[in-house]
C-alpha positions as CSV (number, residue, x, y, z in Angstrom):
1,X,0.0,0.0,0.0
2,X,1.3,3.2,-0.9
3,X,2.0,6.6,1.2
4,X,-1.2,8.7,1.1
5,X,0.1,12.6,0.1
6,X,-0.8,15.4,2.6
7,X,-0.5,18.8,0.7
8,X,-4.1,19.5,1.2
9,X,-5.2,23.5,0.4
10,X,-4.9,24.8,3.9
11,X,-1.4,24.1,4.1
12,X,-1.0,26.2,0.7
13,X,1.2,29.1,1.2
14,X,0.4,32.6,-0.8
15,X,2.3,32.2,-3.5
16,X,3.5,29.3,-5.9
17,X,5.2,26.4,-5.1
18,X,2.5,26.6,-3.0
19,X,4.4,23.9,-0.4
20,X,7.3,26.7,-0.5
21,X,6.4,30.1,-1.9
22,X,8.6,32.8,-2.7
23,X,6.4,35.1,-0.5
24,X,5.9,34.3,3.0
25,X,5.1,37.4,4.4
26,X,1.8,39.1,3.5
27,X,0.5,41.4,3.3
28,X,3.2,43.4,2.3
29,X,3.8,46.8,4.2
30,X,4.7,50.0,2.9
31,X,6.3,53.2,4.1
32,X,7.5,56.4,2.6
33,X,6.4,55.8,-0.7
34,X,6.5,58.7,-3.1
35,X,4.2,59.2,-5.6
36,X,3.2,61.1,-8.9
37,X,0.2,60.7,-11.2
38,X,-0.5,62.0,-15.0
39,X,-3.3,62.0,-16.6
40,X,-3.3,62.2,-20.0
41,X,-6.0,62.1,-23.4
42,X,-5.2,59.0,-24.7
43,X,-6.0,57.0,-28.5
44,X,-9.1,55.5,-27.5
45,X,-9.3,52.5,-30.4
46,X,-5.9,51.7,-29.8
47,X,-6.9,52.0,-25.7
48,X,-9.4,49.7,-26.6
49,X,-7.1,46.8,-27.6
50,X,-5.9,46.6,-24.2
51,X,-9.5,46.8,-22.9
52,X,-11.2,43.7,-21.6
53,X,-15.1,43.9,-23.6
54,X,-16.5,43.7,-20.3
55,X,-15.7,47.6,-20.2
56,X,-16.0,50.4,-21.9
57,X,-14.0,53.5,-22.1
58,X,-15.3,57.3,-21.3
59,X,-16.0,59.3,-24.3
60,X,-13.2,61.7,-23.6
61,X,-10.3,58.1,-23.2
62,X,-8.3,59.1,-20.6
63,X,-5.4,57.1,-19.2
64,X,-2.9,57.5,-16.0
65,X,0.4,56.9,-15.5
66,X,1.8,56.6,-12.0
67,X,5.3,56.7,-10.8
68,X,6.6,55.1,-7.1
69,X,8.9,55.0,-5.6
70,X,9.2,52.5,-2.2
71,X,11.8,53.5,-0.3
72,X,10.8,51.2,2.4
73,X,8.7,47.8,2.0
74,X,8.9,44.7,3.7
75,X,10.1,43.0,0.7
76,X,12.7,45.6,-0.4
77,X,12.8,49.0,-1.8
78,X,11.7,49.3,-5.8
79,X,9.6,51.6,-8.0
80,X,6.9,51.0,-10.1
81,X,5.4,52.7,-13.2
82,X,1.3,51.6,-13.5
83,X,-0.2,52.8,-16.4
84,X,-4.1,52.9,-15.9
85,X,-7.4,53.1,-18.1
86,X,-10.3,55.3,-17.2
87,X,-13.6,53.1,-18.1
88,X,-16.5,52.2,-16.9
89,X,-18.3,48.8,-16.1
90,X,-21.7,48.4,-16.1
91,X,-22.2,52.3,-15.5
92,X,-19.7,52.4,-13.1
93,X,-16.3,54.0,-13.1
94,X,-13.6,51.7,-12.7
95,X,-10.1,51.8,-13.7
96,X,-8.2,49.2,-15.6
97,X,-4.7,48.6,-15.0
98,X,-3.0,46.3,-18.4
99,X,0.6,47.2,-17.2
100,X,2.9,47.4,-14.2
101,X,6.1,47.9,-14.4
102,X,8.8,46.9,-11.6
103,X,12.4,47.3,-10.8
104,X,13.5,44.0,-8.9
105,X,12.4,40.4,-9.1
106,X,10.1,40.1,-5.9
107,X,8.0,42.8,-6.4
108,X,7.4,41.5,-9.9
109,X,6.9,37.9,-8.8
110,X,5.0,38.8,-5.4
111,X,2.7,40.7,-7.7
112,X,2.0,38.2,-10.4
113,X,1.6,35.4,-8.4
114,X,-0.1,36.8,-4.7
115,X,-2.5,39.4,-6.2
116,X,-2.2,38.7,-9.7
117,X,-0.9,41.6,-11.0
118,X,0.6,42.5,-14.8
119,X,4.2,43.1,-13.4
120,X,7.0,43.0,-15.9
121,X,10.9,43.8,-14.7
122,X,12.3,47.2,-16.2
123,X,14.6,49.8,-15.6
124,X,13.2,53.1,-13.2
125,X,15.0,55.5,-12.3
126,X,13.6,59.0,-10.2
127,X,15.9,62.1,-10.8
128,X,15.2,65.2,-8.6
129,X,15.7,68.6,-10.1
């Protein structure tokens, strides 16, 4: 008779391999962060392409980009660039985020796998004039 397994759901941890994830510590805690938004006109057909059909866009498209930095985070400091869609679902405004950029590897992979996020690795840098 063989050996029964015993990975069962509730012994899952946040992140995959879910018997040793590469996050062990959430939620993740932030200080300090800085933070700057644009909003800017954007081409709405093109927009849509990146728009689930679930939602629409405003009749003025309108898209944000943020820039963060985190300073201080219980995984390590990095910045991010979001880029955002205004839109609406089902009357509602909403905002739909189809990329996320990150500067180091955990905050990309904590992303993608705990929350589910559209992170992708790149190159940020903040200068201050």
């Amino acid at each position: 008779m063989g050996i029964k397994g015993r990975l069962a759901k509730e012994r899952f941890g946040p992140s995959m391999p879910v018997h040793a994830p590469f996050l062990q510590n959430l939620p993740v805690y932030f200080r300090n962060a800085r933070m700057a938004l644009f909003q800017y006109e954007t081409d709405g057909e093109r927009a849509a392409e990146l728009l689930p059909a679930a939602l629409e866009l405003t009749d003025q498209p309108m898209a944000v980009l943020a820039l963060i930095e985190y300073p201080w985070n219980t995984i390590g400091p990095y910045n991010e660039a979001i880029q955002f869609l205004v839109c609406t679902y089902k009357g509602r405004a909403v905002q739909y985020v189809p990329h996320i950029l990150v500067t180091t590897d955990v905050a990309m992979a904590g992303g993608r796998e705990a929350y589910g996020y559209p992170k992708k690795i790149a190159h940020i840098e903040f200068v201050r004039e």
